[in-house]
N, C-alpha and C positions, 0 to 999 in steps of 0.2 A: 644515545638517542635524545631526541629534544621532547623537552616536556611542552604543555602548553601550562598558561599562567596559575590554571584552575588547580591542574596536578602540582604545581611547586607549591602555590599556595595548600593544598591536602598534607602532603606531606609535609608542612611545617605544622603541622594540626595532627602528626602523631607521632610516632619514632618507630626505628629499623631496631632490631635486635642488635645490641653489641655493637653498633653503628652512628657514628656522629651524622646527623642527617644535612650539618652541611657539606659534611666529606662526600656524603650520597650524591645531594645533588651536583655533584662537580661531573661524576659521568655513571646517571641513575638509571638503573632497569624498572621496567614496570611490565610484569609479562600480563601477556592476554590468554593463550592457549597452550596447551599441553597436550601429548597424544605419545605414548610409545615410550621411546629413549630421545625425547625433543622439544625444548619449550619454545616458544615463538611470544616476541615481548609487543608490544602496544603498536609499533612501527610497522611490524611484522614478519622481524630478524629472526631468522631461525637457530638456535643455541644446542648443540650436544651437552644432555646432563648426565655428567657423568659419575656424580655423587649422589644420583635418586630422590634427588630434591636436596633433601640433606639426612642422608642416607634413610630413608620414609619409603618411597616411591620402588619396593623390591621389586613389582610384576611390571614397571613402570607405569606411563599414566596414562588413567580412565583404560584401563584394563577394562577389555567385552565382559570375561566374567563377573569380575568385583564389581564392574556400575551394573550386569543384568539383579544382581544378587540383591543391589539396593534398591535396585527399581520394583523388582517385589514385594519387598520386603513394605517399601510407600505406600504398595494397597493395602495393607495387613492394617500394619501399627507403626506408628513412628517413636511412640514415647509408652513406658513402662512408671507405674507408680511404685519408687522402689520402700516406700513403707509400707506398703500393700499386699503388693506381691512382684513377681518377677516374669520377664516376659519368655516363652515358650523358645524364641530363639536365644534368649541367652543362655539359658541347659543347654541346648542343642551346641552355643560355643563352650563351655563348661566343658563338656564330655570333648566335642572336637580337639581341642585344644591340649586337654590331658591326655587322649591319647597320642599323642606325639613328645610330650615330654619325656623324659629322663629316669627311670627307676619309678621311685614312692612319690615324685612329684606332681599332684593329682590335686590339689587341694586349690581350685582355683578361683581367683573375685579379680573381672574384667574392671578395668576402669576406664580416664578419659586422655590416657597417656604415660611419660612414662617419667614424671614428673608425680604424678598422684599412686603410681605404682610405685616406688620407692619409699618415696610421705608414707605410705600407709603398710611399706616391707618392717621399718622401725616400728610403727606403734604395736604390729602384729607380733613381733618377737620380744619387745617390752610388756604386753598384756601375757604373753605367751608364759614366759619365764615370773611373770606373779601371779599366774594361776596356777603353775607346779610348783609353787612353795620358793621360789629363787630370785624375790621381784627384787635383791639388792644389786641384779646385773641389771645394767641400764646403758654403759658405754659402747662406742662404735671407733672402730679403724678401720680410717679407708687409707688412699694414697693422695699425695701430694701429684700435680697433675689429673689427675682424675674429676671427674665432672658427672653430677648426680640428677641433676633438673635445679628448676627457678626458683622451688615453693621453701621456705627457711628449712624443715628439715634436711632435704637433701641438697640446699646449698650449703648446710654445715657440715657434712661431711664430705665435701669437694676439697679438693686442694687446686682453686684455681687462681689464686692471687686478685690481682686485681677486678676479675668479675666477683668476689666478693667480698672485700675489705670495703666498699661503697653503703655495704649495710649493716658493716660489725658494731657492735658485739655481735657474733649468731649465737644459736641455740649452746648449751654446754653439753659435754659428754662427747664429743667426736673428737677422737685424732687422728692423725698423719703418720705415715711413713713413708721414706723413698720408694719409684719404682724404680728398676734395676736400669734402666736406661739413663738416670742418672748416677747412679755408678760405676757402670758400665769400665769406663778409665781408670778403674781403681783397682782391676784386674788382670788378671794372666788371659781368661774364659771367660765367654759371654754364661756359660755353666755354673759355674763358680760364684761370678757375680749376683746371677738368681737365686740360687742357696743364699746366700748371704743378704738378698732382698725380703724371701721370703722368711729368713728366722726372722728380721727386724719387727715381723707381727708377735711372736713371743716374748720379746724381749720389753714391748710395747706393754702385752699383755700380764708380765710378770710383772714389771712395775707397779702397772694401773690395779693391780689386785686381780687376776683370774673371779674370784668371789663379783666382780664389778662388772665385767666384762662382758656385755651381751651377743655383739655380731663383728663381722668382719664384713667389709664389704668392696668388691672391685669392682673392674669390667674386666672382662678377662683380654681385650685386647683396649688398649686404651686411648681413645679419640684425640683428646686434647694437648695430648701429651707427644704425640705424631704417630700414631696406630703401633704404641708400645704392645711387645709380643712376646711373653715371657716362655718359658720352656714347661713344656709339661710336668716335670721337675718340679719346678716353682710352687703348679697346684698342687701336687700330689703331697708337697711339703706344706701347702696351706691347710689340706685337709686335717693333715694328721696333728697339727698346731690347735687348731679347732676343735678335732676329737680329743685331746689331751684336756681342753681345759671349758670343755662343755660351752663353748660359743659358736654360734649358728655364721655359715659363711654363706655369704647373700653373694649371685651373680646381677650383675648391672649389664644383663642382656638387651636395652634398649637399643642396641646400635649394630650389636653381634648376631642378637636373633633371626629365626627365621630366615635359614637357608645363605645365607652372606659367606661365612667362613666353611661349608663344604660341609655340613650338618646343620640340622634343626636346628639346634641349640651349642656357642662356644663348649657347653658342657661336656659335651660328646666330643667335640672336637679336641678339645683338651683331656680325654677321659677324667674328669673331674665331678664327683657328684655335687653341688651344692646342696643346703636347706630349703634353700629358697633364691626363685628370678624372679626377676623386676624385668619386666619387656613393654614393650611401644615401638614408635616408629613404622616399621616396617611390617607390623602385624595386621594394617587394614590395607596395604601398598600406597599409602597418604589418602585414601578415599573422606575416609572419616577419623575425628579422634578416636585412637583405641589404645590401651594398654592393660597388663595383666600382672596381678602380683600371683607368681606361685609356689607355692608350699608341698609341703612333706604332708601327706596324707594324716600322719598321725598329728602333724600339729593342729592341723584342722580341728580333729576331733575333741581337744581340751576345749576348745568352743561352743561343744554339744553338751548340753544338760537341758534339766529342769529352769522354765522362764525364773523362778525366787531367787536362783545361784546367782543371774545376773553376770554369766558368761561369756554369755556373746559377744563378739567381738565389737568393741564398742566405735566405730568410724561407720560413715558411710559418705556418699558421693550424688548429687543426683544424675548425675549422666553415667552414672560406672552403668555398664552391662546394657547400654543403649540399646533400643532393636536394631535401627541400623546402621550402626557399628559392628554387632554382633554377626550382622548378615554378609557384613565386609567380611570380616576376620575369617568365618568359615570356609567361605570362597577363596580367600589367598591360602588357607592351610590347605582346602583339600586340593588347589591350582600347585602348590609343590610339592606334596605326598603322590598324586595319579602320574606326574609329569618328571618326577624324580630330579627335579631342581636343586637338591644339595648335592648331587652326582655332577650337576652339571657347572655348577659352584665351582668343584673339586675343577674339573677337567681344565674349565676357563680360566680358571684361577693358574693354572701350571701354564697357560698361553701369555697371558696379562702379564704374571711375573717377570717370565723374556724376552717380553716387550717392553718392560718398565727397565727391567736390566742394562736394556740397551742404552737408554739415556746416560749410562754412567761415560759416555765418548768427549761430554763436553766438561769431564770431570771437575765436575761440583755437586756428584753424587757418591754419599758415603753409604747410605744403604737403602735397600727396598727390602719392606718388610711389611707381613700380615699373614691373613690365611684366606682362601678359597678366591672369593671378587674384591673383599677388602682387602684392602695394597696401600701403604704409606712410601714416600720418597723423601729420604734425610738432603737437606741443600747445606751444603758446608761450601767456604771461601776455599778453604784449599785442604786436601784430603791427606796431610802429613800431620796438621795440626788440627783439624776437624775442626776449625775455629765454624759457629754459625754465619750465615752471610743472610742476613735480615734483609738487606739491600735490594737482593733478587726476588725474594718472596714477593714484597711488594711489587716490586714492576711485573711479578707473573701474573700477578692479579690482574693487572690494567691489560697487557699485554692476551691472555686467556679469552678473557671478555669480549677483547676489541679480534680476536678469531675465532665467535663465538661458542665458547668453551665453558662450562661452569661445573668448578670443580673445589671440593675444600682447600683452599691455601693458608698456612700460616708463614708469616714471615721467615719459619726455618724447615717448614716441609708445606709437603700438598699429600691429598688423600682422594682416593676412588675407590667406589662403588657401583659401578654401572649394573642396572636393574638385572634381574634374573631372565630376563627374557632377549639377554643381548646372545648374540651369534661371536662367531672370529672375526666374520667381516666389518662388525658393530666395533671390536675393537680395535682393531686397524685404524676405522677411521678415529676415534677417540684418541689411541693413541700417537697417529701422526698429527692431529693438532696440537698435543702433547710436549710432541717434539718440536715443531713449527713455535709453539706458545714459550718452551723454555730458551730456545736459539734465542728467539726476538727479546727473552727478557736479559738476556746474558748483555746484549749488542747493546740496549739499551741503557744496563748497569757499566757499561765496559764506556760508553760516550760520553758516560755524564761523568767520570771517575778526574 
């Protein structure tokens, strides 16, 4: 689209996320409106989103219910004093919201994303473990690959290379471990390989001193990495790593929750109990910032005493537990709880796959993988040697856009999400541009070769 001079000039007066803004402007979106499963940009092109903004957008956008919800909510109250007191509809997300969790997982403090939900899953289980007598655990393993949010804590425990070597040193106490997709070729079994992913957390943690050792932390299906999807295997061996040496294993649901993978929560999805999620994104349908750290009922309550213990969990947030945030959240919870939207996760999810399968005819797909709407596509140069082929990623980019498509592409995969309100017929057309969008990027990488 063409800009006018006013918008090139704006946009050199701020920056794109993870984006050189003079790469943007070489062929820049600027949307205007949103409505459904479809954003329409400044010109007034219309675009299939097929990642929910950036997987945010579950019920898709300006959902009837979630904007009536906040429209209410504007005559009430829009802002809560959170050293004061707390606003009536944040209980009312409190309770909603636990009732849909997992087990003992009840313990729950709304915030403004899922960047401040992870920030504050670490200090909770740091405060946690020195008020039961154990404050010399302090350390965190995540994965390598893996991606936590912006704010120093959880960009210390990322393993995302270059989105954070820009501001190293970070924080101390976080380490790394492979996830199994990169060793993947080192085995007979993708089975095998996961056992052998998931012990490298004991192995981690026998080093670093169990005595040290406060949390583990993943996503259970992992973004950055091309919607790596371990075996249930995997968790069930992460659990029992965790209950051996008394360390809390934290789920990085920011991306998995809420209804995506054909459950509530990855949790269930992967029968795996965590301590504690960290969720956002998808938990207001992108209406409003919202995010949620949640807990094990019991750890809550080391937080409860007498004001002179000096207990209390010591963070706070001023936007955490917003009223109209709050009023968002409860609306997309109880819009997939009456509507039974992780059933329908499940169903579409087994259509999407054989559709995404299909692509492998222009073979330079090695695999499609994820669970329920979330679905990753591996782009390899040639499928004996799985070598990556970057080449094509890029041109799907340009190639997507210019058929208006928007969808996560990384130079070695792409990723979908289409909103929970999408139909068969919704994927059809997503994925015959799909298909149209990888032909043209192949034709394009194949000209210029």
């Amino acid at each position: 689209m063409k800009l006018s001079p006013r918008q090139t000039q704006l946009l050199r007066q701020t920056f794109l996320d993870y984006r050189q803004s003079s790469d943007f402007l070489k062929r820049p979106l600027v949307l205007h409106r949103a409505e459904g499963l479809y954003y329409w940009d400044a010109a007034g092109r219309r675009y299939f989103d097929a990642i929910g903004g950036i997987f945010v957008a579950s019920l898709g956008h300006r959902h009837p219910r979630v904007v009536e919800a906040v429209k209410r909510q504007l005559d009430v109250m829009t802002f809560a004093p959170p050293l004061h007191g707390v606003a009536d509809v944040t209980l009312d997300f409190v309770e909603k919201l636990a009732s849909v969790t997992p087990g003992n997982l009840r313990f729950v403090k709304p915030f403004s994303g899922g960047s401040e939900s992870v920030e504050s899953a670490f200090k909770f289980v740091r405060q946690y473990f020195k008020q039961t007598g154990r404050g010399e655990k302090y350390k965190f393993i995540g994965r390598y690959h893996g991606y936590h949010g912006s704010t120093f804590g959880a960009m210390s425990a990322s393993g995302t290379g270059k989105r954070k070597t820009k501001f190293e040193p970070l924080m101390g106490g976080f380490f790394r471990v492979l996830p199994p997709t990169s060793l993947r070729d080192r085995f007979d079994s993708w089975d095998e390989c996961n056992r052998f992913a998931a012990r490298m957390f004991e192995d981690v943690i026998v080093h670093e001193d169990p005595q040290t050792v406060a949390g583990v932390i993943v996503e259970p299906i992992g973004n950055t990495g091309g919607i790596i999807t371990p075996t249930e295997e995997y968790f069930a061996l992460l659990r029992e790593i965790c209950d051996r040496y008394d360390v809390m294993l934290i789920f990085d649901e920011i991306i998995t929750g809420y209804g995506k993978t054909g459950a509530m929560f990855a949790a269930q999805t992967f029968d795996c109990m965590p301590d504690l999620i960290c969720g956002g994104k998808g938990l207001s349908s992108g209406v409003l910032p919202l995010g949620a750290m949640i807990a094990r009922q019991d750890m809550g309550e080391a937080f409860f005493g007498p004001a002179e213990e000096e207990i209390q969990f010591a963070h706070g947030s001023t936007f955490a537990g917003n009223p109209l945030a709050c009023a968002a959240g409860i609306a997309v919870l109880d819009e997939i709880v009456e509507h039974d939207l992780c059933e329908k996760a499940r169903r579409l999810g087994r259509y999407l796959f054989i559709k995404l399968e299909a692509l492998k005819k222009y073979g330079v797909v090695r695999e499609v993988r994820g669970r329920g709407i979330l679905l990753g596509v591996e782009l390899v140069r040639d499928l004996k040697t799985n070598e990556p082929f970057p080449e094509l990623g890029r041109a799907l980019q340009e190639v997507a856009l210019d058929n208006g498509l928007i969808m996560r592409i990384d130079p070695s995969w792409f990723a979908v999400a289409p909103a929970l309100i999408a139909e068969e017929a919704d994927l059809d057309e997503m994925t015959d541009l799909i298909d149209r969008s990888l032909k043209g990027a192949l034709e394009k990488v194949r000209a210029c070769a």
